[in-house]
C-alpha positions in Angstrom: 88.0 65.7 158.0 85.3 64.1 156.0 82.3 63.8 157.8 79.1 64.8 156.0 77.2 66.1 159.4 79.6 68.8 159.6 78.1 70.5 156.3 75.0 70.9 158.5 75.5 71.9 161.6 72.7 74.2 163.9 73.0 77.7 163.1 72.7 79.2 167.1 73.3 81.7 169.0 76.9 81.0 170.5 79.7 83.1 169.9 80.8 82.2 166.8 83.8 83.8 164.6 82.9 85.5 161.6 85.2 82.3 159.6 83.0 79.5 160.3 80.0 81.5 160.8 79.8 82.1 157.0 81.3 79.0 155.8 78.5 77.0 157.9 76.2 79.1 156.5 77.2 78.2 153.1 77.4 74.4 153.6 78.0 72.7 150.5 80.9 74.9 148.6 84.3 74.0 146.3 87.8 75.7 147.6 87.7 77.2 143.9 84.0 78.8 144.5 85.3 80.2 147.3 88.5 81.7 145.5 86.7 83.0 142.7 84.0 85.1 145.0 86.7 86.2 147.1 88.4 87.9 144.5 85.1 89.5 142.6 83.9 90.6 146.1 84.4 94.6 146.4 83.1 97.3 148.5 79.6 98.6 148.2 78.2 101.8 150.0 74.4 100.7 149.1 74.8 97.6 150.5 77.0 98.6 153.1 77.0 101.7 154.7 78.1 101.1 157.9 81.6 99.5 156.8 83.4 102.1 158.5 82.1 100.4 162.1 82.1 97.2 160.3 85.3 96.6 159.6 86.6 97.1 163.0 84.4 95.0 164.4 85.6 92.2 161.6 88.9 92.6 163.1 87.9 92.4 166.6 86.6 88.8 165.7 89.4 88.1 163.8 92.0 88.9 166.7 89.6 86.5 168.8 89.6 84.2 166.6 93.7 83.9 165.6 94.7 83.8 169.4 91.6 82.1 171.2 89.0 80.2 169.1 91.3 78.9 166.5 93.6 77.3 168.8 91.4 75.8 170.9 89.1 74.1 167.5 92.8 73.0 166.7 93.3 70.9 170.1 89.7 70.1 170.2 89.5 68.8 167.0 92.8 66.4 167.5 91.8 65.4 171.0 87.9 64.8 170.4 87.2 61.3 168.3 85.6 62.0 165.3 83.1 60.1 166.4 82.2 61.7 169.8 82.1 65.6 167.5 79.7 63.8 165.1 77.3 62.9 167.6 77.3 65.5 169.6 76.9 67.9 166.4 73.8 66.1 165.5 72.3 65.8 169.2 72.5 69.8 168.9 71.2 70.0 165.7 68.3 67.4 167.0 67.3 70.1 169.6 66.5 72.5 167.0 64.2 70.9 165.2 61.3 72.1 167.1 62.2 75.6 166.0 62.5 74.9 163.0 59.1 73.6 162.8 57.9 76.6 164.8 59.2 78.7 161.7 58.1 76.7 158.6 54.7 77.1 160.5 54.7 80.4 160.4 55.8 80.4 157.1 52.4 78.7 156.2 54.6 75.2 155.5 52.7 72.8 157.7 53.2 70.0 155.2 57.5 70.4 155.8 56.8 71.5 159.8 55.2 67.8 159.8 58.2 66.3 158.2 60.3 68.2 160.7 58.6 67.2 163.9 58.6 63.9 162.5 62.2 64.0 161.9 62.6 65.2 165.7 60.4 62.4 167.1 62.0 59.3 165.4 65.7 61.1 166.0 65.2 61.4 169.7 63.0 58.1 170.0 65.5 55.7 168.4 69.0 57.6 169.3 68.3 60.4 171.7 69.3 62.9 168.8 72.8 61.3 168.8 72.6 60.0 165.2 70.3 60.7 161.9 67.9 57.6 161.1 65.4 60.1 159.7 67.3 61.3 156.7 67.8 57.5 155.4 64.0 57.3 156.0 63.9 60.5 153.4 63.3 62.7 156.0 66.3 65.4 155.4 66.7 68.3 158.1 65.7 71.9 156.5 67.0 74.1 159.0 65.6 78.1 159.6 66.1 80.8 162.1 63.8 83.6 162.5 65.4 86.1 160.0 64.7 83.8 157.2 61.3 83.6 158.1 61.2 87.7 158.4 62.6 87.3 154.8 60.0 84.9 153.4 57.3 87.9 154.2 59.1 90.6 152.5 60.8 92.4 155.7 63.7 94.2 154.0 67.3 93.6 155.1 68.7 96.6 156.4 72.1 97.3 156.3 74.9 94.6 156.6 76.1 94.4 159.5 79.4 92.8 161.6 78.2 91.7 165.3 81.0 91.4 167.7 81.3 87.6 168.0 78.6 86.7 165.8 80.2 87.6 162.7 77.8 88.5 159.7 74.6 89.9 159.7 71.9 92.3 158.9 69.7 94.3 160.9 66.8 92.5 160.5 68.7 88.9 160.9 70.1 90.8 163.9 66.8 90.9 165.1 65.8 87.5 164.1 68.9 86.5 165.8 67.6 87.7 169.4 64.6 86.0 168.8 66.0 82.6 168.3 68.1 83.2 171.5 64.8 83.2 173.6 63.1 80.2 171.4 66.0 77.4 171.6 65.1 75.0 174.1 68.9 75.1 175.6 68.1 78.7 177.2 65.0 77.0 179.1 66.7 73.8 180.0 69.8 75.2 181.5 67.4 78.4 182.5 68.7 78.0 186.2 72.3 77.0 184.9 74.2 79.8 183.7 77.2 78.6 183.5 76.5 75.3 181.9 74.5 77.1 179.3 77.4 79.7 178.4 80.0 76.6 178.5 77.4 74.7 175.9 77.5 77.9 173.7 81.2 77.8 173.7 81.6 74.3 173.1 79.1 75.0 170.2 81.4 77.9 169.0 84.7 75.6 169.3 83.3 72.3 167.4 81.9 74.8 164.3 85.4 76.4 164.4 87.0 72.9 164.0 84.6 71.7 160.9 86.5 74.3 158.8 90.1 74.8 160.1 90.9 73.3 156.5 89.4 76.5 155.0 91.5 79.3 156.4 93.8 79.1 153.7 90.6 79.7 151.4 89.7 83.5 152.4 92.3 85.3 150.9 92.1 88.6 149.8 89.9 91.2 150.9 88.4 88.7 153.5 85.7 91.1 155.3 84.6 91.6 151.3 84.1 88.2 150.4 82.6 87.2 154.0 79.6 89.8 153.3 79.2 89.3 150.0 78.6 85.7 150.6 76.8 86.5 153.6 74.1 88.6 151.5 73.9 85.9 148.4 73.4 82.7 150.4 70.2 84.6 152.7 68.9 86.1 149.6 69.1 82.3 147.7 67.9 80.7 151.3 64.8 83.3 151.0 63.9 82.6 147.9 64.5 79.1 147.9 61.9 78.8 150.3 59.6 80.9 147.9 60.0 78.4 144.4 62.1 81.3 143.5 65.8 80.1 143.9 65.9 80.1 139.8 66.0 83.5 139.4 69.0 84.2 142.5 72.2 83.9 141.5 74.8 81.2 143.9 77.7 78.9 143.8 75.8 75.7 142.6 74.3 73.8 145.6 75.5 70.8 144.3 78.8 71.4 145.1 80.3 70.2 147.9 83.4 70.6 150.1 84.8 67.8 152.1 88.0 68.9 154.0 90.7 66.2 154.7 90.6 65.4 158.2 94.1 64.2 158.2 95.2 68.2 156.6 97.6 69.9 158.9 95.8 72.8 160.3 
């Protein structure tokens, strides 16, 4: 698989396995990054006190993913043209713009909001969302969620925590989490439409599994260790990013970058 929109995809609220929830998270990242932190990664009672519910719930996810999601991203992912995943990835992606803008707003960004709803307008005007003129115009995506934001004002973490489903996260991300469940325009356009709006999330869920079936073999090891460990660098570097301060938070170089081979046995 080599398709450069699948480094990128729309961090949302479908039920998505703790595997590809971190590794989209992370975007641009080297097999051997991964190897390395996976191996340093060990258990901390400061930044994790809740491990002994934690872990649990880690293998919950993992014994959904092994005999449901994983499987299915495997079919989907030989029977879905590369093609047909990449637009409909970006069409997603396209619809949370808006949000995105909402939150570099309230940030006090209006300069990158701008860029963002101008990103959304000439996406959706020219290809319905389906494709990404706008970045060759120099108009790259800069996505957020809510608990980013909470970040960018100093709202602590809390404790790491494992949601059932959702994979990694921390109380206040948690938090943020619920409130970008009621802000993405899917909830509102398939408001009367339950089941169309579940089916969307889980389509969502199985096309982010598939982008990084190439991966499993990465997380070896301790692999709840390395998935929070990870979890907690890349929001502290995406927080302070955002502040000018990225310099002075440690993470696997951003220049980095991971392109799976499509043509990989899974």
């Amino acid at each position: 698989m080599s398709e450069s929109s699948d480094a990128s995809s729309l961090e949302e609220t479908a039920p998505t396995h703790t595997r590809s929830q971190i590794i989209k998270d992370l975007k641009n990242i080297k097999v051997k990054d991964l190897k390395i932190n996976a191996n340093a990664a060990q258990p901390d009672p400061v930044k994790d006190p809740l491990q002994s519910l934690n872990r649990p719930i880690y293998s919950f996810n993992d014994m959904l993913d092994r005999n449901f999601l994983r499987p299915v991203a495997v079919q989907y992912r030989e029977k879905t043209p590369e093609d047909v995943r990449g637009s409909y990835r970006q069409f997603r992606k396209n619809l949370g713009e808006p949000w995105n803008a909402v939150n570099q707003l309230i940030q006090g960004r209006p300069g990158r909001a701008a860029k963002t709803l101008g990103r959304f307008t000439i996406n959706t005007l020219t290809t319905l969302g389906l494709a990404d003129p706008a970045s060759r115009l120099g108009l790259p995506t800069e996505e957020e969620n809510f608990g980013v934001t909470l970040g960018y004002y100093g709202v602590p973490s809390g404790p790491f925590l494992m949601l059932p489903f959702f994979g990694p996260s921390t109380l206040r991300d948690g938090f943020g989490l619920a409130v970008d469940a009621q802000a993405r325009p899917q909830k509102y356009v398939m408001d009367d439409q339950e089941g169309l709006y579940w089916s969307s999330n889980m389509l969502q869920a199985v096309d982010t599994r598939a982008q990084y079936l190439d991966l499993d073999q990465t997380l070896q090891g301790d692999q709840y260790a390395m998935i929070r460990d990870l979890y907690l660098q890349r929001k502290a570097f995406q927080i302070a990013e955002k502040k000018g301060d990225s310099a002075d938070v440690s993470f696997i170089d951003d220049d980095s970058e991971y392109t799976p081979d499509e043509n990989q046995n899974p």
